[in-house]
C-alpha positions in Angstrom: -24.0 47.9 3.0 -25.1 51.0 4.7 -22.2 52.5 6.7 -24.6 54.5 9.1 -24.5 52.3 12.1 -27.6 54.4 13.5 -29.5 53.4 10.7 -29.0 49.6 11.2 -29.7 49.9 14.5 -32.8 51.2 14.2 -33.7 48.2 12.0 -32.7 46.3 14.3 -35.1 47.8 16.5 -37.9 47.7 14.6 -37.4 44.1 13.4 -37.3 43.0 16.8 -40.4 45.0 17.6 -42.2 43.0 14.9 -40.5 40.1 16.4 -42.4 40.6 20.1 -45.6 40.4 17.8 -45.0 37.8 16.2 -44.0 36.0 19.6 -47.6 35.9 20.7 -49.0 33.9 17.1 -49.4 30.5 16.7 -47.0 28.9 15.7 -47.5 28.5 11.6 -48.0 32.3 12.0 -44.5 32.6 13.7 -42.9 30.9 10.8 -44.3 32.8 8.3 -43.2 35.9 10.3 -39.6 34.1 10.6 -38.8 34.3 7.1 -40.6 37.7 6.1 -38.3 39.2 8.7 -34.8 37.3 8.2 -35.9 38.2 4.3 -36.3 41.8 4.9 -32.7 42.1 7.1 -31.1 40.5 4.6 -31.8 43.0 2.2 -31.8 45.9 3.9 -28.4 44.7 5.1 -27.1 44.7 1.3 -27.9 48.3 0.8 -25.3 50.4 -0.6 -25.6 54.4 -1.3 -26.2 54.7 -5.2 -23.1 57.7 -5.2 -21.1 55.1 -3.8 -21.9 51.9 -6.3 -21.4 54.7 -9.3 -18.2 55.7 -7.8 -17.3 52.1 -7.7 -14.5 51.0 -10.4 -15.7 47.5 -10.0 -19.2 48.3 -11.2 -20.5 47.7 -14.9 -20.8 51.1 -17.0 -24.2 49.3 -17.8 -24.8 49.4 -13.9 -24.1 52.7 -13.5 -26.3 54.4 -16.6 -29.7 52.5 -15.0 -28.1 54.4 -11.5 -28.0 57.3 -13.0 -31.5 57.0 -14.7 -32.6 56.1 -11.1 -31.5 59.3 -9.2 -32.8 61.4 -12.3 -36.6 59.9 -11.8 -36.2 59.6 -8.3 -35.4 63.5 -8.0 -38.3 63.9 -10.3 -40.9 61.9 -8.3 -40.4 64.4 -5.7 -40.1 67.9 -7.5 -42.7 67.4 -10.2 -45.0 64.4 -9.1 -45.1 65.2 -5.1 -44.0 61.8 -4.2 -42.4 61.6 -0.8 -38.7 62.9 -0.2 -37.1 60.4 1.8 -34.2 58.1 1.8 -36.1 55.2 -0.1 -34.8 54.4 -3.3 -31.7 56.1 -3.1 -29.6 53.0 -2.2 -29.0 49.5 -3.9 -29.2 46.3 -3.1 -28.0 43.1 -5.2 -29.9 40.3 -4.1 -28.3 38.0 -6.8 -31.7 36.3 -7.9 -34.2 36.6 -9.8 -37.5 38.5 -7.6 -37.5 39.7 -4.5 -40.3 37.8 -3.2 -42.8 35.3 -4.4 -46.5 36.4 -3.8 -49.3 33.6 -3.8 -52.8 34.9 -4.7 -55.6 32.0 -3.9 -59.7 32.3 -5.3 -62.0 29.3 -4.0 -63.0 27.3 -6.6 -66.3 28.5 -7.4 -65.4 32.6 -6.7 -63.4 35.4 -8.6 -62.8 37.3 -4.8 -59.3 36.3 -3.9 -58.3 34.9 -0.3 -57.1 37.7 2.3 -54.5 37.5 4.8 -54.4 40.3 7.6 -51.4 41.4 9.2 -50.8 44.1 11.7 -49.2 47.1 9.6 -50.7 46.5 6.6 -53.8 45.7 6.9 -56.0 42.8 5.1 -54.5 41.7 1.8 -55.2 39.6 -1.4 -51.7 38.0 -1.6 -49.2 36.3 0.7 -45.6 36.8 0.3 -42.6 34.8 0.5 -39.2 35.6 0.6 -37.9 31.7 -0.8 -39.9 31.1 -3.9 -40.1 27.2 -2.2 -42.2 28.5 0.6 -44.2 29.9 -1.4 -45.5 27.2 -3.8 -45.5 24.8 -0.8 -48.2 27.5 0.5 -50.0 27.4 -2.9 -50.2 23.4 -2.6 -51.9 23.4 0.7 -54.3 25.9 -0.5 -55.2 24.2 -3.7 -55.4 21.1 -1.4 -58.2 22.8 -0.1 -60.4 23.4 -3.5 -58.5 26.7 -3.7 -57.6 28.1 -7.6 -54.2 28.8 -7.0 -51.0 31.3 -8.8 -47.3 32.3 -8.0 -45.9 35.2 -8.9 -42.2 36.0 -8.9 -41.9 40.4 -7.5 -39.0 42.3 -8.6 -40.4 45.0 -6.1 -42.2 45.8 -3.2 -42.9 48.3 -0.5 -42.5 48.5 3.7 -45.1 51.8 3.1 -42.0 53.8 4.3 -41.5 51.6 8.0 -37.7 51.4 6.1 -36.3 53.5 3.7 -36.1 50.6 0.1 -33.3 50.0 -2.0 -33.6 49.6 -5.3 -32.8 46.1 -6.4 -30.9 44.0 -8.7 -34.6 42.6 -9.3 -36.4 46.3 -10.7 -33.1 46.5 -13.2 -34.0 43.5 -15.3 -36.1 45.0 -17.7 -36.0 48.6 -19.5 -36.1 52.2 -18.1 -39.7 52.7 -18.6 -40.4 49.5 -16.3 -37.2 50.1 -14.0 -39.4 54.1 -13.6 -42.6 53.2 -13.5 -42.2 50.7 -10.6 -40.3 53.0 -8.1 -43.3 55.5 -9.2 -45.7 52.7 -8.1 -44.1 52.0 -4.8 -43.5 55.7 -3.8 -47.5 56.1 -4.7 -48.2 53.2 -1.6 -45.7 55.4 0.5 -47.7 58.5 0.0 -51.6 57.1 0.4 -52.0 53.8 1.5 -55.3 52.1 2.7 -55.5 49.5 5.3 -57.3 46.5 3.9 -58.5 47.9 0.7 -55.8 46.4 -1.8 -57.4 46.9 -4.5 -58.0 50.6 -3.9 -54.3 50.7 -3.0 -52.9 48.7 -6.2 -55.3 51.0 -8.5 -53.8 54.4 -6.9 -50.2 53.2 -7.6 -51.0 52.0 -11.0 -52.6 55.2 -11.8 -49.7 57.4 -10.6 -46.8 55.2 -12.1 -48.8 55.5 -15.5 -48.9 59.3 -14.9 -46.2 59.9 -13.5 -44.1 57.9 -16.5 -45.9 59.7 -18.8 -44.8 63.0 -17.1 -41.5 61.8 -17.2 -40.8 60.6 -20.6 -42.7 63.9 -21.8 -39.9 66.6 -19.5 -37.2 64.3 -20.3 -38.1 64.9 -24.6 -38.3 60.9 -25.0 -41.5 61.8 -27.4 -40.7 58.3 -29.3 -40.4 56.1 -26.3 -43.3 58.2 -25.0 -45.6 57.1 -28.1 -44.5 53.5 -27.6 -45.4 53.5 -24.6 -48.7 55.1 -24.9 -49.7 52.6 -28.0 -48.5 49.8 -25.4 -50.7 50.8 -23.2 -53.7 51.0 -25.7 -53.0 47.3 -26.5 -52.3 46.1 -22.8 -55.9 47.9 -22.0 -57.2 45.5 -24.3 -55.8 42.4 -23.3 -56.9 43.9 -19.5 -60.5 44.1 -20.6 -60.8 40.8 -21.9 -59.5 39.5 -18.4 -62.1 41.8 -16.9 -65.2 40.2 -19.4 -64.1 36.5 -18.1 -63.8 38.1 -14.8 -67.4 39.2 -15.5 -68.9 35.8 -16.7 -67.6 33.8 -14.5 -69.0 35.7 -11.3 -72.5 35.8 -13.0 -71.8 31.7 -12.9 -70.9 31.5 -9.8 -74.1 33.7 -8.5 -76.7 31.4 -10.2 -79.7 30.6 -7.8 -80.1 28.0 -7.8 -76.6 26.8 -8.8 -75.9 24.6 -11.1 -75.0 20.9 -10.3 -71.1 20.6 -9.4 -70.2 19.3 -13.0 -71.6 21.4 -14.9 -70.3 24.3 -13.3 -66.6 23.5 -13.2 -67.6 22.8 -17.3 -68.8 25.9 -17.4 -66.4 27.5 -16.1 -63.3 25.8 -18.0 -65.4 26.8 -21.1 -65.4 30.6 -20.0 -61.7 30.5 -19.3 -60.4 29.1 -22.4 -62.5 31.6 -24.3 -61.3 34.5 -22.0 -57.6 32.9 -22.5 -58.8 32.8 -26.8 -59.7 36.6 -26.8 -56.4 37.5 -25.2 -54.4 35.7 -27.4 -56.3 36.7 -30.2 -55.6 40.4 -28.9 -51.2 39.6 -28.2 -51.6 38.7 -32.7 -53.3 41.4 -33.7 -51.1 43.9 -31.6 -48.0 41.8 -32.9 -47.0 41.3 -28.8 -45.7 39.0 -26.7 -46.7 38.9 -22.7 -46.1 36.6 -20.0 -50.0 36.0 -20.2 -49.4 33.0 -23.1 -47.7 30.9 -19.7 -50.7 31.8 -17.8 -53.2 30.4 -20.6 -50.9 27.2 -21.2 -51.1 26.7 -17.7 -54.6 26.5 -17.3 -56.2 30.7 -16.8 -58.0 30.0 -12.9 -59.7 32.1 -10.9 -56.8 33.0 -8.6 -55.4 34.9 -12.5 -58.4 36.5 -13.2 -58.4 37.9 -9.4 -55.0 39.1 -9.6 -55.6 41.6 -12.3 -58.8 42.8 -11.2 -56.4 43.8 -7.7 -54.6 46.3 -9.9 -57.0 47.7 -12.7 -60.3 47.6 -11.2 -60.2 51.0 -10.2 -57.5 52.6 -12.1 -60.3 53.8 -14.8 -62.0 56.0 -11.9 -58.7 57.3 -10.6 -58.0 58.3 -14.0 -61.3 60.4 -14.4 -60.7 61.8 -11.1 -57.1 63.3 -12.4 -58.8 64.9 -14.8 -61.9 66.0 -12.6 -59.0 67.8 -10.8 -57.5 69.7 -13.9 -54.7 67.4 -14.3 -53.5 68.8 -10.4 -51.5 65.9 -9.0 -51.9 67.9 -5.4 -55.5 68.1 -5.9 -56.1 64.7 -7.2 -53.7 63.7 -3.8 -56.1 65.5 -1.9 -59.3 64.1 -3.3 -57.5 60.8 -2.9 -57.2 61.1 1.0 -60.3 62.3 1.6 -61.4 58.8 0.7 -59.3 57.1 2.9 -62.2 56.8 5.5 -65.0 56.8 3.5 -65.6 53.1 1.9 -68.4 53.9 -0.2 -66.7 56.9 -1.7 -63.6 54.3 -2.7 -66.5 52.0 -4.0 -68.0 54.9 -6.3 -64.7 55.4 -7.4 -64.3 52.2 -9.2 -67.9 52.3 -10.4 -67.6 55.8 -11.9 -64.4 53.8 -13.9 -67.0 51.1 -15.0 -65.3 48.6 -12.6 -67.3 46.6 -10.8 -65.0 46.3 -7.3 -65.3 43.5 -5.6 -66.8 43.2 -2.4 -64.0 41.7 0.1 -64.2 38.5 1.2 -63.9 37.3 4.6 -60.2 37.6 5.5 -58.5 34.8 7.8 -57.7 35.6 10.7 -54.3 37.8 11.8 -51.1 36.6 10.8 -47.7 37.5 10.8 -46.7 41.4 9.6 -45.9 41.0 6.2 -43.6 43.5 4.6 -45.2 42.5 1.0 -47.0 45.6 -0.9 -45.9 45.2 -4.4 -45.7 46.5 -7.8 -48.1 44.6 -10.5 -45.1 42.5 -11.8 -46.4 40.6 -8.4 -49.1 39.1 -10.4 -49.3 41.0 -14.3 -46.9 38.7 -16.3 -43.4 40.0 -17.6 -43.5 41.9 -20.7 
């Protein structure tokens, strides 16, 4: 737990703040404000400074060496990839579960264009997150109780866009370096350039930047072998990501037929599109000899609500990627092209289409609810690998 009383207090302050908001909701949007802010206390409230876990005879050696991989890359987000300097990421917090939150992503039945939720700071989003994993597949069943193609997603990370300086968590630490890294890349990217209620202009940036700025990394640090595994990962995960995209593809061309087709045949015709999109993805994990949290996803039944999560976090990435290099490879110049788009919708639009995205046009968001703290990383909705 932090021992700067000042800091707390000014937590405190802000929570209550967010509190007054949420005073004057109705009442459904009260609880969900409830639990989002009890949620963020507690962890905040859990934070420890990193020195001081490291120093600490009762933590695991094995605790300490991801620490001190932490502090390295954190120190190198800010002198060589211009991420923000602040006091994010340079605590810890064990939450002793699994993820952090639970996101729920929701698609009507007959549309690849996810729900939106708006909330104060953030803006319109695709997702809705929950702090109990309970609360939020009780959300899911009311929404697929209204003809809605649901998911859940368990989030090892997310970010308050810099409102409160994030720990690192028990939850980022369950998987290697390379995903520990490029996740507190990712939510130092929504700290820096954040968009309100364009996620998936938001999601592509901090995709883009985590796979740079990883690369970058791995590169200065001479981890050349981990560097080519992770480049011919990426190759293979591109592929898999495609195939999503091509169902993605088909499916909207259905659901755009005029006149459409009779209510049975479409729902047909649409299970038929999905098992072949789930087919060509598996076919892809055997030939790249891999295995992804995306098998559970086909077992389960591929919906729209999958297809619409992935399109959140790689539509764009293919035009932020050409803009890098547009820039010379300048991570200050590509920032500043970046930000120059922040008020300009069409520019973000040509962005993805210079990618060969096609970015979706957002849907009609529901109408203000509580402030979620909820920006995540893509293990929100990209399986574990």
């Amino acid at each position: 737990m932090l021992t700067d009383r000042r800091s707390l207090t000014l937590v405190k302050t802000r929570l209550l703040a967010m509190a007054l908001i949420g005073a004057t909701l109705p009442g459904c949007a009260i609880g969900y404000f409830t639990q989002a802010a009890q949620g963020q206390w507690r962890l905040l409230r859990a934070r420890r400074p990193i020195e001081q876990v490291i120093a600490d005879p009762a933590s695991s050696e094995e605790l300490k060496a991801r620490l001190r991989v932490v502090q390295d890359a954190r120190d190198f987000a800010v002198t060589d990839l211009g991420l923000p300097d602040n006091r994010s990421y340079r605590t810890y917090s064990d939450l002793k579960r699994l993820y952090v939150v639970w996101n729920v992503v929701a698609a009507p039945e007959f549309s690849v264009e996810p729900q939106r939720w708006c909330f104060p700071f953030t803006g319109c989003l695709s997702y809705r997150g929950y702090f109990r994993e309970r609360d939020a597949r009780n959300m899911a069943a009311k929404l697929a109780a209204r003809g809605n193609d649901v998911m859940v997603g368990g989030v090892t990370a997310y970010s308050t866009l810099g409102h409160f300086a994030d720990p690192v968590l028990n939850t980022m630490l369950r998987y290697g370096d390379l995903e520990l890294v490029s996740t507190m890349f990712h939510e130092l990217a929504h700290q820096l350039i954040y968009v309100r209620g364009d996620t998936v202009f938001n999601e592509s940036f901090a995709v883009s930047v985590e796979q740079e700025g990883l690369r970058r990394w791995l590169a200065a640090r001479g981890r050349s072998l981990e560097l080519q595994d992770y480049l011919e990962r990426q190759r293979a995960d591109q592929l898999m990501i495609d195939a999503f995209a091509d169902g993605r593809r088909r499916l909207a061309a259905l659901y755009a037929l005029s006149p459409p087709l009779p209510i049975d045949q479409r729902r047909a015709r649409k299970r038929e599109i999905l098992d072949a999109t789930g087919a060509q993805v598996q076919a892809v994990e055997r030939q790249q000899k891999l295995r992804t949290g995306y098998d559970k996803w086909i077992a389960d039944g591929l919906n729209n609500a999958h297809l619409a999560s992935l399109g959140t976090y790689f539509d764009c990435v293919p035009g932020f990627e050409r803009l890098l290099e547009a820039n010379g490879g300048s991570l200050p110049a590509f920032y500043a092209a970046v930000r120059n788009m922040r008020a300009d919708a069409g520019a973000r639009r040509a962005l993805c289409r210079s990618g060969g995205a096609t970015p979706a046009t957002p849907a009609t968001p529901t109408a203000p609810d509580a402030p979620a703290p909820v920006i995540s990383a893509p293990a929100t909705t990209v399986p574990e690998h």
